[in-house]
C-alpha positions in Angstrom: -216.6 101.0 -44.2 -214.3 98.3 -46.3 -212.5 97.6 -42.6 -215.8 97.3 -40.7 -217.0 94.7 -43.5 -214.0 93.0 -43.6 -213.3 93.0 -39.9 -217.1 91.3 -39.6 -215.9 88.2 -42.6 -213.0 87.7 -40.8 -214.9 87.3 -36.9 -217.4 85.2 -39.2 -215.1 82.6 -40.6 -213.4 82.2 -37.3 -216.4 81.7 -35.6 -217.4 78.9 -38.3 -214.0 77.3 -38.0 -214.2 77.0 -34.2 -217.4 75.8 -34.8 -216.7 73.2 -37.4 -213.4 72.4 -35.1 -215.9 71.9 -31.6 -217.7 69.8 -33.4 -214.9 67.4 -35.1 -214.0 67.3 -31.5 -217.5 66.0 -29.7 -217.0 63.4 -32.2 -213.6 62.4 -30.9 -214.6 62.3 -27.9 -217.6 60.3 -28.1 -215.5 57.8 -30.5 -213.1 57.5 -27.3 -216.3 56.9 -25.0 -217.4 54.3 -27.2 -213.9 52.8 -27.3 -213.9 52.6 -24.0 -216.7 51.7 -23.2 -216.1 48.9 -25.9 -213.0 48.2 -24.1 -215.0 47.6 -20.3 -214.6 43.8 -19.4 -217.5 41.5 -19.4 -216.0 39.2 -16.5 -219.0 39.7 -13.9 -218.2 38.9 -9.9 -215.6 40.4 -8.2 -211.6 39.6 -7.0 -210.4 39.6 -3.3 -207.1 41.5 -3.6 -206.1 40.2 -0.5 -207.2 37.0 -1.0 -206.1 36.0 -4.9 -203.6 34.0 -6.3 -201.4 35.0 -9.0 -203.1 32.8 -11.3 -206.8 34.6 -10.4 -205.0 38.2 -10.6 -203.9 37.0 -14.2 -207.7 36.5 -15.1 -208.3 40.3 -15.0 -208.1 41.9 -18.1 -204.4 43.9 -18.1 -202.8 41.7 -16.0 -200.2 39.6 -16.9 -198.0 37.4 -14.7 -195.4 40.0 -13.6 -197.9 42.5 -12.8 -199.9 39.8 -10.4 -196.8 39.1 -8.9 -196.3 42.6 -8.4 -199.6 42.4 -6.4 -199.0 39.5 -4.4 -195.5 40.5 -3.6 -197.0 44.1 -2.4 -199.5 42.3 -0.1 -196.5 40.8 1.4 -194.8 43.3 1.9 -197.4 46.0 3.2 -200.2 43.7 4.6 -203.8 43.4 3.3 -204.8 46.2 1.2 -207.3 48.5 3.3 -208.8 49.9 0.2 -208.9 48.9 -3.4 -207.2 52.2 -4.4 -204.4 51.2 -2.9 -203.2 49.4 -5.8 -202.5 52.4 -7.6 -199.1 51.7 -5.7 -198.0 48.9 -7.6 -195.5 49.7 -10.4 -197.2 49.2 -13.7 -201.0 50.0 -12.6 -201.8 53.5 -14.1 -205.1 55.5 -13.1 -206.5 53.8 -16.6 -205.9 50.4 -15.8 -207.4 51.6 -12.4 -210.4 52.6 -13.5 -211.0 49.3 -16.1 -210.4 47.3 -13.1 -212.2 49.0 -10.1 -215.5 47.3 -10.8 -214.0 44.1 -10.2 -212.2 44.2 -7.2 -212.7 44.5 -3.3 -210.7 43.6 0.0 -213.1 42.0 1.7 -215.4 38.6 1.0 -214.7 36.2 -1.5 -213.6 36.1 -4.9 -216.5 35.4 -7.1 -215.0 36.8 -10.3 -214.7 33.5 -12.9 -211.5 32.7 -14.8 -212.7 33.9 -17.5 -210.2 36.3 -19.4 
């Protein structure tokens, strides 16, 4: 009967560890939610990849002169960018950076997204 008792204290503080672990972990996440959500730009309008200059790439948040040029120098290479996604291509543009930036950019109509950085 010891075993069975002992077996049961064991299952119980394991159980209450996961527990405690699950939730130190909801609050990570959320902290990284809120981060991130912290981090989202405030720029409102949006930028013409195919259109932009270097200096109006630069006014995205992320993107300094060598990746704009990167941009630019893609566009001339490869022609007008067919969809937004396919900036992913460009060395230096990760999924994140992406994802921070995909509210703010289109291939088609104008650039309405202000210099603000």
């Amino acid at each position: 009967m010891k075993s069975w008792i002992e077996g049961w204290m064991r299952t119980a503080v394991i159980a209450a560890a996961l527990a405690m672990g699950a939730g130190s972990l909801a609050g990570g996440v959320a902290s990284a939610q809120e981060q991130e959500e912290a981090a989202a730009p405030s720029a409102e309008g949006v930028l013409n990849l195919n259109t932009a200059t270097v200096e109006q790439l630069q006014a995205l948040p992320g993107i300094g002169p060598s990746k704009a040029e990167a941009i630019v120098a893609m566009r001339d290479r490869r022609g007008p960018f067919q969809r937004v996604e396919q900036v992913l291509l460009v060395r230096g543009i990760g999924r994140a950076t992406f994802r921070r930036l995909r509210p703010m950019l289109t291939v088609e109509g104008p650039t309405t997204l202000g210099s603000q950085r």
